[in-house]
Each structure stands twice: as C-alpha cells, then as structure tokens.
Backbone as numpy.savetxt, mean C-alpha at the origin, in Angstrom:
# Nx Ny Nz CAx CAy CAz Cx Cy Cz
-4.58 11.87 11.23 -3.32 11.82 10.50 -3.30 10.63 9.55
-3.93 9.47 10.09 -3.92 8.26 9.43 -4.29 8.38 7.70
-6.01 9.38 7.97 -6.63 9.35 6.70 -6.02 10.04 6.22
-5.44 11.25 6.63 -4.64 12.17 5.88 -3.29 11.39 4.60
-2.54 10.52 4.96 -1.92 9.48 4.68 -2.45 8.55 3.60
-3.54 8.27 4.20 -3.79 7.18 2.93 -4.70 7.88 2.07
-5.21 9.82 2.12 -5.66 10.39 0.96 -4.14 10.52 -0.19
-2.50 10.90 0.46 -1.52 10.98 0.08 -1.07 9.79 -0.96
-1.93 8.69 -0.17 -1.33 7.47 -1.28 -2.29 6.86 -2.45
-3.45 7.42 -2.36 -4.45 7.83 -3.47 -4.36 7.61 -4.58
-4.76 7.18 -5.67 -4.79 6.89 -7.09 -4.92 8.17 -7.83
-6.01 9.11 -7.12 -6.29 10.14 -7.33 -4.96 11.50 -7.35
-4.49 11.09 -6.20 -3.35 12.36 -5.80 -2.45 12.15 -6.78
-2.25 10.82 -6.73 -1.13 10.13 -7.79 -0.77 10.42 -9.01
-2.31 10.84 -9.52 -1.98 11.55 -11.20 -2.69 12.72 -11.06
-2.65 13.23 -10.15 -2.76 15.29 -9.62 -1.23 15.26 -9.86
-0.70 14.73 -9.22 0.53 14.79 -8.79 1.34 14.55 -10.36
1.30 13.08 -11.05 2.00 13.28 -12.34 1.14 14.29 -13.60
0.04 15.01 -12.93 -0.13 16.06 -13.91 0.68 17.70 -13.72
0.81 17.60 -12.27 1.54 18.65 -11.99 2.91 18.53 -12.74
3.97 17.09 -12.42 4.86 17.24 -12.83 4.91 17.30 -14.58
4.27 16.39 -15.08 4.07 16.99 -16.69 4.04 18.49 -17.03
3.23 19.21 -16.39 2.76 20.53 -16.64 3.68 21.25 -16.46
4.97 21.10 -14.91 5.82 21.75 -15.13 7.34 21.61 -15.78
7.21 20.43 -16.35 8.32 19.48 -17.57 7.85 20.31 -19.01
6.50 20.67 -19.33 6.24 21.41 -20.53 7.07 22.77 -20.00
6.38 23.65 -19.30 6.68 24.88 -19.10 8.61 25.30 -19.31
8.83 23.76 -18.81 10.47 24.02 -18.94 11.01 23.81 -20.52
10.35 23.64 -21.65 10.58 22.64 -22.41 11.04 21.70 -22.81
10.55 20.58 -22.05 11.31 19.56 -22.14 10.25 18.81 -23.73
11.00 17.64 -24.39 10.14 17.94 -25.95 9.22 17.11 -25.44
8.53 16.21 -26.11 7.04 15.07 -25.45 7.51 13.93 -25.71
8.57 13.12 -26.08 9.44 11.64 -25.88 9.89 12.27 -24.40
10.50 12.83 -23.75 10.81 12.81 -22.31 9.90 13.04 -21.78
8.85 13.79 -21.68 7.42 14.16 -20.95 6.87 12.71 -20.87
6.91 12.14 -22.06 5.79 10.60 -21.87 6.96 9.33 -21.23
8.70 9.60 -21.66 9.02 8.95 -20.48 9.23 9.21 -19.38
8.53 10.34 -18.34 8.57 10.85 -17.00 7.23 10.22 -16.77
6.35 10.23 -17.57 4.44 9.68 -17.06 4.66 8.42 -17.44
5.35 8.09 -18.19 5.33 6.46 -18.09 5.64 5.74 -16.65
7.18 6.44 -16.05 7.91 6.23 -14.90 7.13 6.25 -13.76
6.34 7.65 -13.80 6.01 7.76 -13.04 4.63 7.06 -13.08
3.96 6.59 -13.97 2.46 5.70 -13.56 3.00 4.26 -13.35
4.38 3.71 -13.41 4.48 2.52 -13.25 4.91 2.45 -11.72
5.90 3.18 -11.28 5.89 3.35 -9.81 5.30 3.61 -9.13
3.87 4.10 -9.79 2.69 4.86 -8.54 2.08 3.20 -8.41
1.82 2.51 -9.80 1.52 1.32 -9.05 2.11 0.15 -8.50
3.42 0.00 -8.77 4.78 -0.76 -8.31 3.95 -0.22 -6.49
4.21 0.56 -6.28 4.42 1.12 -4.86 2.94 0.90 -4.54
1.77 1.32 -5.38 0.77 0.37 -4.35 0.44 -0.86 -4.13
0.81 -1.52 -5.07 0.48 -2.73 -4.90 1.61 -3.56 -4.03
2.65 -2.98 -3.92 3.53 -3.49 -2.76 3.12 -2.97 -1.40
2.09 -2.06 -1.00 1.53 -1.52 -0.01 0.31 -2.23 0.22
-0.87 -2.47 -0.60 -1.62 -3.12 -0.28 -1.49 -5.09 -0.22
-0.40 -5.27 -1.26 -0.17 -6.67 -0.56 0.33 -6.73 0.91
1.39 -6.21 0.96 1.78 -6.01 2.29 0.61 -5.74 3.50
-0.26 -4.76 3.70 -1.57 -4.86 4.17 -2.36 -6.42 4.68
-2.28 -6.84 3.17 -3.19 -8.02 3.62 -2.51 -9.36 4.03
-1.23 -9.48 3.76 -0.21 -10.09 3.97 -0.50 -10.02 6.20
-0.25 -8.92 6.51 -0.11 -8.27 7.67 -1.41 -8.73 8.40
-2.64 -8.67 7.83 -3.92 -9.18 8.31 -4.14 -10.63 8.41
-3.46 -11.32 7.55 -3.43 -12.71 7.60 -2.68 -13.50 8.98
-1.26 -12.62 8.69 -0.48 -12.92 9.92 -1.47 -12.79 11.38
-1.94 -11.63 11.55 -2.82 -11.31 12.62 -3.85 -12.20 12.97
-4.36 -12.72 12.20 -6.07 -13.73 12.21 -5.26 -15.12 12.17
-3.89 -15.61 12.19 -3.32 -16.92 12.30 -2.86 -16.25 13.80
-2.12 -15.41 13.64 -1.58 -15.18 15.59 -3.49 -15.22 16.13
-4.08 -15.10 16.13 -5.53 -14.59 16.91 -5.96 -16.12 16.90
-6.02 -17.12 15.95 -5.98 -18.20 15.93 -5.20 -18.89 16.92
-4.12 -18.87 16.65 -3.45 -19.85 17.56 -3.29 -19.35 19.21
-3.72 -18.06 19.49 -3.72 -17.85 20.73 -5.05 -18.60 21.46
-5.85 -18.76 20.38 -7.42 -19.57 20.57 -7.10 -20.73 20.93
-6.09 -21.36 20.37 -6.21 -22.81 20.34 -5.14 -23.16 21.75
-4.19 -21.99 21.97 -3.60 -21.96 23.13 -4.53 -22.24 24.44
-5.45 -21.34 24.57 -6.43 -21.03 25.48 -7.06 -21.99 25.35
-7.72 -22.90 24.66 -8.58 -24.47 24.39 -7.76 -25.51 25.23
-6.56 -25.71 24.76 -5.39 -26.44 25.18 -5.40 -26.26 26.72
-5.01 -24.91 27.20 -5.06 -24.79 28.67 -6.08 -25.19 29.19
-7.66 -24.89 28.82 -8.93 -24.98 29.53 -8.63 -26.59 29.79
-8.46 -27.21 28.50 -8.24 -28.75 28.46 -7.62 -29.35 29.73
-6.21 -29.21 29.81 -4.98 -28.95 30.59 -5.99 -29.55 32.00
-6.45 -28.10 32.32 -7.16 -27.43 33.53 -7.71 -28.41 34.03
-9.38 -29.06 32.78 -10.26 -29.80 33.61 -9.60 -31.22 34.03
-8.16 -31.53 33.13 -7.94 -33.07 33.34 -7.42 -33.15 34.66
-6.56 -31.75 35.20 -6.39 -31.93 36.45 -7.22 -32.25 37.47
C-alpha cells in the first residue's frame, strides 16, 4: 500500500494527471489563457505539496537520529551511574 502511495505522489503521475485535466478543459472549451492558468496552478501546487512532503520527511528523520542519540547517551549515563555504585 505504502509504494502504491508514494507511486500517487510521483512527479510522473503529477503531470499524467495535469495532462488529463488539460485534455479534458480543451474538450470542454475552455480558450488557452484559462487552460495555461489551470497548468500553471496546477504545476505550482504539485510542487508546493512536494516539497512540503519531502521536507517534512527529512525533518522527521532528523528528529529520529537526535531521539536515537540521546537514548544512547541515556544508556552511557546509566552504565556510568551503575559502575560508580
């Protein structure tokens, strides 16, 4: 399900996806000043939204490897603790 997900959030799907909607914005006639401001919209939010996904990501990994850290230094501290007793 996971990969399924992050094929969905794809660069690739992303402009499948704003070619579909172009294609069916022509068929309706809409003229090509609204067509190019729907692909404008929509290529600035496809990357607005990833790049707030992948910062967030690494943001999230950082947090993790400082918690993984300091549980290290917890465990040092105790061993310490331990032998002075």
């Amino acid at each position: 399900m996971k990969q399924f997900l992050n094929k969905l959030k794809s660069r690739k799907f992303l402009t499948c996806v704003a070619g579909i909607v172009m294609g069916v914005c022509m068929v309706f006639g809409l003229d090509e000043g609204t067509i190019s401001t729907i692909a404008g919209a929509v290529t600035a939010l496809a990357s607005v939204v990833t790049y707030i996904y992948t910062e967030g990501k690494i943001d999230a990994e950082a947090v993790d490897k400082i918690k993984d850290t300091a549980n290290e230094v917890k465990d040092a501290v105790d061993a310490v603790e331990k032998i002075e007793e």
